[in-house]
C-alpha positions as CSV (number, residue, x, y, z in Angstrom):
1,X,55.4,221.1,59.9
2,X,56.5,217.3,59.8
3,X,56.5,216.1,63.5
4,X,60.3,214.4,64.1
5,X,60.0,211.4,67.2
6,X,60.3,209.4,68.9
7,X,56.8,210.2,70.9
8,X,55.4,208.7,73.6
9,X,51.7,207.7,74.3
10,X,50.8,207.0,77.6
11,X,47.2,205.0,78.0
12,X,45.8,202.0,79.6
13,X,43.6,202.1,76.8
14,X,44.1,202.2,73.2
15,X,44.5,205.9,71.7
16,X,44.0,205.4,68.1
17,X,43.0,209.2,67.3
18,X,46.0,210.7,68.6
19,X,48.2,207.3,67.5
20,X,46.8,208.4,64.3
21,X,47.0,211.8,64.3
22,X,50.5,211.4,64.8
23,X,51.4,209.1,62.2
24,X,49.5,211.5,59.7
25,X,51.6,214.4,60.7
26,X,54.8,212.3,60.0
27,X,55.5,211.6,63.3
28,X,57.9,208.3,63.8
29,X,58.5,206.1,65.7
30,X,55.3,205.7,68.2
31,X,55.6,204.5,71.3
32,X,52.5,203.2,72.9
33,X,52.6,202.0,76.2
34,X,50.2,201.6,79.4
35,X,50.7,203.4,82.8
36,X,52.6,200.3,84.2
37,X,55.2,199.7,81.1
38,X,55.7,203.1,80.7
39,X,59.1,203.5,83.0
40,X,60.4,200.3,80.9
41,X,59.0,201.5,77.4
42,X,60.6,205.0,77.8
43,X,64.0,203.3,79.4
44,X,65.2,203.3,75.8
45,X,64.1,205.7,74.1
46,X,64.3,209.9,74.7
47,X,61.0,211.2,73.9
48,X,60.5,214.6,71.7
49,X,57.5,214.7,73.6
50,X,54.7,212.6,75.7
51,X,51.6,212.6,75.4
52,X,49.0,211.3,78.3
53,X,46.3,210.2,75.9
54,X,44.1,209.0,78.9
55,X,41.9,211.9,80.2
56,X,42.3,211.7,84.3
57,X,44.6,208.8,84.0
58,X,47.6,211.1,85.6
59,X,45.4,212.1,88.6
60,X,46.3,209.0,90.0
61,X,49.5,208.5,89.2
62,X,51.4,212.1,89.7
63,X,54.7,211.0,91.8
64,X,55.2,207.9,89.6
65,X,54.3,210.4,86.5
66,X,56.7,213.0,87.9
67,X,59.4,210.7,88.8
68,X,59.1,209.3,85.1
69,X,59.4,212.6,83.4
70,X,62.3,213.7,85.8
71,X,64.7,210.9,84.5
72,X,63.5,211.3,80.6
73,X,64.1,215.1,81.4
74,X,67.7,214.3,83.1
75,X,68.7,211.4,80.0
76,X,68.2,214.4,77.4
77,X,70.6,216.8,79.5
78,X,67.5,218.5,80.8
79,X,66.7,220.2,77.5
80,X,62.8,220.8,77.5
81,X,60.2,217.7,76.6
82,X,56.9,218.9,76.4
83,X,54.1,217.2,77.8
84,X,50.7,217.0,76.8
85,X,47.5,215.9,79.3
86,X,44.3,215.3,78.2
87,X,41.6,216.3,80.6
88,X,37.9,215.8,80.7
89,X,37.5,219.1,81.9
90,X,38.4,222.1,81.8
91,X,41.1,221.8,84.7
92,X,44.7,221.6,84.8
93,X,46.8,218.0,84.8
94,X,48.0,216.8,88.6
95,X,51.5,217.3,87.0
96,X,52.8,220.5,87.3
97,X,54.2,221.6,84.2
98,X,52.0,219.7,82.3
99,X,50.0,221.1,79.0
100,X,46.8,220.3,79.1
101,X,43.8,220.0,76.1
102,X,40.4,219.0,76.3
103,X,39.8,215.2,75.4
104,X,37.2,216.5,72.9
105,X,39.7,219.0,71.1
106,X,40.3,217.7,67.4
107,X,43.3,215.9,66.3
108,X,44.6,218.9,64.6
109,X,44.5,221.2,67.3
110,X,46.2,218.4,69.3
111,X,49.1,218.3,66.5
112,X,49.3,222.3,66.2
113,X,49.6,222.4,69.9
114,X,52.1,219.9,70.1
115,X,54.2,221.8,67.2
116,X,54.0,224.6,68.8
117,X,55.5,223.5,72.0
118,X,58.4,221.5,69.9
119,X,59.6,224.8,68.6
120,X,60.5,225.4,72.1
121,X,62.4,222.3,72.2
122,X,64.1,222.8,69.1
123,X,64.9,226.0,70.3
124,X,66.5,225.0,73.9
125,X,68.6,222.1,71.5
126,X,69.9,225.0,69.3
127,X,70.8,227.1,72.3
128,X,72.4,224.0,74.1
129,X,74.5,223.3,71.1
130,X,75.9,226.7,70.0
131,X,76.4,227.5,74.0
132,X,79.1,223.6,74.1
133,X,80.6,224.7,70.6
134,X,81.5,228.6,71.9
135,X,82.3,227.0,75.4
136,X,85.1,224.3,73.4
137,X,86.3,227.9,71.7
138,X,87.3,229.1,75.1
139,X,85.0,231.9,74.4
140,X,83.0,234.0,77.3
141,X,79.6,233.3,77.3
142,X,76.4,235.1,78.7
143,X,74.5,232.7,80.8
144,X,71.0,231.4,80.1
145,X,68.8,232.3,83.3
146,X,68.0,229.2,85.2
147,X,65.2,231.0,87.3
148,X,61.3,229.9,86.6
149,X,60.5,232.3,83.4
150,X,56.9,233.1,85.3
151,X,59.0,235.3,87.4
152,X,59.5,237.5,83.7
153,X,56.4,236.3,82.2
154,X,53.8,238.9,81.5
155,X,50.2,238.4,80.7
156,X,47.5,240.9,79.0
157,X,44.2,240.4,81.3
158,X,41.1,241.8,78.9
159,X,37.6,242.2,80.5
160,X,35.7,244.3,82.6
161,X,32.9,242.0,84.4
162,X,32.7,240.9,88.1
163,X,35.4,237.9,88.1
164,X,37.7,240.7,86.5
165,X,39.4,241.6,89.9
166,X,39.5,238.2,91.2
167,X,41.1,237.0,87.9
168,X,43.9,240.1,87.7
169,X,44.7,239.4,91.4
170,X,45.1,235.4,90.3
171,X,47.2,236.0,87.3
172,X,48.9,238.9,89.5
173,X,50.4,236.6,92.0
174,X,52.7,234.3,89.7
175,X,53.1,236.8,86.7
176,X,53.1,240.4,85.7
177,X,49.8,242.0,84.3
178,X,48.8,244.4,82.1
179,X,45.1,245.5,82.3
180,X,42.9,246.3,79.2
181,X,39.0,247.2,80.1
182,X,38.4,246.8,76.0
183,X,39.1,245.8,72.9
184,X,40.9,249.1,71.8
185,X,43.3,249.5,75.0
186,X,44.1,245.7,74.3
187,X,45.3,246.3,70.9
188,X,47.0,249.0,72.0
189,X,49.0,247.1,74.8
190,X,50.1,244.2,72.2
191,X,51.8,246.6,70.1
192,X,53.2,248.5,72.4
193,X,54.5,245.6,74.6
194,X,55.6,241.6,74.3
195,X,52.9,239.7,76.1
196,X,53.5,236.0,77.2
197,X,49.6,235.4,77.3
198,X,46.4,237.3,76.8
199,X,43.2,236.3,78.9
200,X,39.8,236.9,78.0
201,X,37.7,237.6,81.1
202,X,33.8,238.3,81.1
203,X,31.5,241.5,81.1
204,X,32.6,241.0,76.7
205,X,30.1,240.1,74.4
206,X,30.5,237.6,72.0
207,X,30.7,240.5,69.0
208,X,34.0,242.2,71.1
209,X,35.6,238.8,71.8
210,X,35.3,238.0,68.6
211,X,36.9,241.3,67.8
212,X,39.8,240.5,70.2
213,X,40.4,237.3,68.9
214,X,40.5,238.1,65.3
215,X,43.1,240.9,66.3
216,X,45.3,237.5,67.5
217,X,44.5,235.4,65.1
218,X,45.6,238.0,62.3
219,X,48.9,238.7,63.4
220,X,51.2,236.0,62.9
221,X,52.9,237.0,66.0
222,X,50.3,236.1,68.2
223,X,49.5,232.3,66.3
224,X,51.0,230.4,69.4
225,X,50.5,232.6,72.0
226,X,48.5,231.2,75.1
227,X,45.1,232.7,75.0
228,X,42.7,231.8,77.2
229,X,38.3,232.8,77.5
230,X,36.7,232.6,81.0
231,X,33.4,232.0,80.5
232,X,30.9,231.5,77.6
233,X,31.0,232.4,74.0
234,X,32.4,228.5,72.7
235,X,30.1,229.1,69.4
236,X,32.4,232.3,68.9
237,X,35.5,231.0,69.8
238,X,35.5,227.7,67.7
239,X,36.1,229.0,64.2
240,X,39.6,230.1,65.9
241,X,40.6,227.3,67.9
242,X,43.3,226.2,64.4
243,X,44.7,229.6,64.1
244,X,45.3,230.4,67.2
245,X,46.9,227.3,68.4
246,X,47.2,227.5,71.8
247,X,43.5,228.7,72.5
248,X,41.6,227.6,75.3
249,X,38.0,228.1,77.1
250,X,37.7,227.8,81.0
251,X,34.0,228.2,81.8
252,X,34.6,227.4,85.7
253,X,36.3,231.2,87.9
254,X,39.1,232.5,87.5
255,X,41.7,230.0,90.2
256,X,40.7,227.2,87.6
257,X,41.6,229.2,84.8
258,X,45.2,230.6,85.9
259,X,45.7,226.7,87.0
260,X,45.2,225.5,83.6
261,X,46.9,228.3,81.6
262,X,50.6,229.0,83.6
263,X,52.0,226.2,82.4
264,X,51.5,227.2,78.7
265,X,52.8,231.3,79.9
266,X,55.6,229.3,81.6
267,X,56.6,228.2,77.8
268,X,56.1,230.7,76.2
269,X,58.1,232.8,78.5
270,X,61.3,230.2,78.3
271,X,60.7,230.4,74.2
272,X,61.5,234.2,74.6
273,X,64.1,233.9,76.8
274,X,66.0,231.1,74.4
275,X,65.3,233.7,71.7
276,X,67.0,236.6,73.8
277,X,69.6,233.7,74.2
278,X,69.9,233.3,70.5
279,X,70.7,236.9,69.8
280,X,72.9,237.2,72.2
281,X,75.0,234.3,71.4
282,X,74.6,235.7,67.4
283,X,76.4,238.8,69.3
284,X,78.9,237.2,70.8
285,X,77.9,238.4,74.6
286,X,77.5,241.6,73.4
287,X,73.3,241.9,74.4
288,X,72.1,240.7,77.8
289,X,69.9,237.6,77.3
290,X,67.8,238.6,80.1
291,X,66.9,242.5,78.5
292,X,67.9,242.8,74.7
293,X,70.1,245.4,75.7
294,X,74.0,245.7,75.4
295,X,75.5,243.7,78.0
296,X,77.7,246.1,80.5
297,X,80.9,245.8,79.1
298,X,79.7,245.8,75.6
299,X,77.7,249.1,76.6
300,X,81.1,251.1,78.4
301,X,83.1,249.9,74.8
302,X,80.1,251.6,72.5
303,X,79.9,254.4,75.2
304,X,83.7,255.4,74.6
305,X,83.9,254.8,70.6
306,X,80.5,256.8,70.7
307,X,82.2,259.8,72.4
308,X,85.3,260.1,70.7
309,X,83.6,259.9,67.3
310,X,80.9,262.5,68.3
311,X,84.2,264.8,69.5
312,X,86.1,264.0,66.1
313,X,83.0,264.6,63.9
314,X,82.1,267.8,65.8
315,X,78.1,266.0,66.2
316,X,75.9,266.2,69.8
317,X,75.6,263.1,71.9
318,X,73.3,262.9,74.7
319,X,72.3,259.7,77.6
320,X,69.8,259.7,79.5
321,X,68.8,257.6,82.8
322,X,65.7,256.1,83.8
323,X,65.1,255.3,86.8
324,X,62.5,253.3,89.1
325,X,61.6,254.3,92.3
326,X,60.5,251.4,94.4
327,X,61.1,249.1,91.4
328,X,61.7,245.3,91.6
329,X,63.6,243.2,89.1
330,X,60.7,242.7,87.2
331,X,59.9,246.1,86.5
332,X,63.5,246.7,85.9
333,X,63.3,244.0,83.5
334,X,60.3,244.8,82.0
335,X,61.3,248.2,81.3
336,X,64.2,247.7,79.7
337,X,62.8,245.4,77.2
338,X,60.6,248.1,76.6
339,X,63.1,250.3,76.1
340,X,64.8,248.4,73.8
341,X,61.6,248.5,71.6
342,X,61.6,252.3,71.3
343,X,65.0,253.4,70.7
344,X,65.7,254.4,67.5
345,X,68.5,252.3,65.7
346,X,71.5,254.1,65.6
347,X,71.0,254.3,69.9
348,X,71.6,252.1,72.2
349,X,71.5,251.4,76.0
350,X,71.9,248.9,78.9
351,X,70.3,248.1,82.4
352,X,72.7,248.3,85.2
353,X,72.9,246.8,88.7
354,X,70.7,248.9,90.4
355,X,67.7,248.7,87.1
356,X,68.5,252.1,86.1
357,X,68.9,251.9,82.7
358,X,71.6,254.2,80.1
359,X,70.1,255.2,76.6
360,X,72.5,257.1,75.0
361,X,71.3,258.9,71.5
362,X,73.7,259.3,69.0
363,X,74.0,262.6,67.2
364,X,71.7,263.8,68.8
365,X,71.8,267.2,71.1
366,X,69.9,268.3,73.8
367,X,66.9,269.2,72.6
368,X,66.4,266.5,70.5
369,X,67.3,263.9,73.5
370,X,64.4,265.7,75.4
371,X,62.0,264.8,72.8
372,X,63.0,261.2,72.9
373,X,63.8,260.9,76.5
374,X,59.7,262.2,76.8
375,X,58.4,259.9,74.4
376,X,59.9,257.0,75.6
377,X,59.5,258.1,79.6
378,X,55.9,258.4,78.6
379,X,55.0,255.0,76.8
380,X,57.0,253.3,79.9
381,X,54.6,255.3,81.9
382,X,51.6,254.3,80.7
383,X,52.8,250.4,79.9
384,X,55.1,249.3,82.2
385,X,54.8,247.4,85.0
386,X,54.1,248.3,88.7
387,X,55.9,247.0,91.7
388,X,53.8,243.7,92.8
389,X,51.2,244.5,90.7
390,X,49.6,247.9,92.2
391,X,47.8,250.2,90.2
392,X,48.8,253.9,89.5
393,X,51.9,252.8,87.7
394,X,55.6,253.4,88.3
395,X,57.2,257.0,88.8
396,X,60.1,257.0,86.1
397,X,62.5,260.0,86.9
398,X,64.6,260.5,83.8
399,X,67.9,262.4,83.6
400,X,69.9,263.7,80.5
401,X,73.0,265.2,80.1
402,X,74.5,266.4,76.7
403,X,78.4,265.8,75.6
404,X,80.1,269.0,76.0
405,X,84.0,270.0,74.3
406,X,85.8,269.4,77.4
407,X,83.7,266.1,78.6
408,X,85.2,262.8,78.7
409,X,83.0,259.7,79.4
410,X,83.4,259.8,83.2
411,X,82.0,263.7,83.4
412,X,79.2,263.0,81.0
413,X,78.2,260.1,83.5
414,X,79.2,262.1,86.1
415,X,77.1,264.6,85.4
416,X,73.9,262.6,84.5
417,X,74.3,260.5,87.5
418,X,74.7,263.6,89.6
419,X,71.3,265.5,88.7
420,X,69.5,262.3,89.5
421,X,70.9,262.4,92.8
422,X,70.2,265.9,93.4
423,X,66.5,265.4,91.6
């Protein structure tokens, strides 16, 4: 994709491979500037993106580099401007927030990287643009979370050596995880589940890391999803480093690792959520941009048409409720999206205030809803995630009830509400 400026190069020396790399990607206008003209260079200008083409430069410069980036974040109505750091080393930039690459990384995977993350601008632009033109309509409006989207990030953790506690318990205190001891229960996870970031721990050899990473790199799915190896294997992971876009090897433990890689699952989990955002505005509020699912109102308005056609059509209708005990927001959240990737079609549900979550099949009696209900009770089982991280899971207690003749929408909630109590 041709790169759209203006971008900024920060450098007390001359960058002329990334200058370069830029100008061969289509990217215009350049602006190059040293540490100490960079407030006035970017005074007039509103970045796309900045790149710190200096490798250690922002070490010693974070509060003036942070105090810079806060006013070109606040001139562009705060809409996201990635940056990008290059580092000597395999550590993360002094700026939090920051993206970092290895100074030796090629210009193209500098340029893929850097597309990759302007997607995510282009994104938050669309999203800020059709959220004013609704708003000018007078029309109601979901609201884009403001939270930090690690608190809803997940992150698939691969491996099976002796860093692969220390790394899970890492990752486990800033993002959800997902466990995979090989390359089979890993492939099974990505399917089953959205993942903002996979990592690659040791106790692999370079044959199943291979394997793993040619699973990613074949999916055009995964293309710019963080992935990150601890450890050795850089002859193996090379030939992959263009596909896979935002690929990275920390051979240092795991702290250094999760230090350079959150800021990239931080992106990736506020791409999702201005895609969630998307759909939901395409909807008209109808979907909650924080699940997939209907929104509540939207839900109670399908819930009623739903009934009266099932009574006028003489055809079953069933809901069923899944519930969480000792789940947090994140598991609520976490299931739901889930959930909203093994309904069938013609069903649909919502999360409620306390993370229960309503699926109501259509057409569908009894029996059948148990079949369902099962299947999806048991994938959320075996997938979801636990409350702060602890092993053994969540226990989901799931609840159906059937429409009967004489049922009206309050009984049939009633009545599925009620044998969850009394479970």
């Amino acid at each position: 994709m041709a790169l759209q400026g203006p971008f900024a190069v920060i450098a007390d020396s001359p960058a002329p491979d990334v200058v370069d790399a830029l100008r061969a990607a289509g990217g215009f206008p350049i602006v190059e500037t040293t540490w100490t003209d960079a407030q006035q260079a970017l005074a007039s200008v509103e970045p796309e993106a900045v790149i710190l083409a200096e490798p250690g430069a922002d070490r010693f410069r974070p509060a003036a580099l942070a105090e810079l980036l806060g006013e070109q974040r606040q001139k562009g109505a705060g809409l996201y401007m990635p940056v990008i750091a290059r580092t000597r080393d395999d550590g993360a930039s002094a700026v939090a927030d920051t993206l970092a690459i290895a100074a030796n990384a090629s210009p193209q995977r500098l340029i893929r990287r850097l597309s990759t993350a302007l997607r995510i601008r282009t994104l938050h632009g669309t999203v800020l643009r059709r959220t004013r033109t609704l708003a000018s309509r007078g029309e109601q409006l979901p609201e884009l979370s403001t939270g930090d989207p690690l608190d809803e990030a997940t992150v698939l953790v691969a491996g099976r050596g002796r860093s692969y506690p220390a790394l899970s318990v890492a990752l486990g205190e800033r993002v959800g995880v997902v466990g995979a001891l090989s390359v089979e229960s890993a492939a099974r996870a990505l399917k089953a589940r959205d993942v903002d970031g996979v990592v690659i721990g040791e106790g692999f050899g370079p044959k199943i890391v291979e394997a793993l990473l040619t699973v990613l790199a074949e999916d055009v799915r995964f293309r710019d999803l963080p992935v990150a190896v601890l450890g050795s294997h850089p002859a193996v992971i090379e030939p992959f480093t263009i596909e896979l876009a935002n690929l990275e090897r920390v051979a240092e433990g795991p702290q250094r690792l999760v230090e350079r890689f959150l800021p990239y699952v931080r992106a990736h989990a506020f791409g999702q959520r201005l895609k969630r955002m998307l759909k939901s505005l395409d909807a008209k509020g109808m979907l909650d941009p924080d699940t997939g699912l209907l929104a509540h109102d939207a839900f109670w308005r399908d819930l009623n048409r739903a009934v009266d056609d099932a009574e006028k059509r003489g055809v079953g209708l069933s809901i069923a409720r899944f519930s969480f005990d000792g789940g947090d927001r994140r598991v609520s959240l976490d299931a739901a999206r889930l959930v909203g990737r093994l309904m069938r079609q013609v069903d649909f549900a919502c999360r409620e205030a306390d993370n229960s979550i309503f699926a109501v099949f259509t057409e569908t009696d009894l029996r059948a809803a148990h079949v369902v209900a099962r299947r999806i009770a048991s994938v959320l089982k075996n997938t979801m995630l636990a409350p702060d991280n602890e092993k053994g899971g969540v226990d989901t207690a799931v609840t159906l009830a059937t429409l009967k003749p004489t049922d009206s929408v309050d009984s049939l909630i009633a009545r599925v509400v009620g044998e969850a109590a009394a479970g």
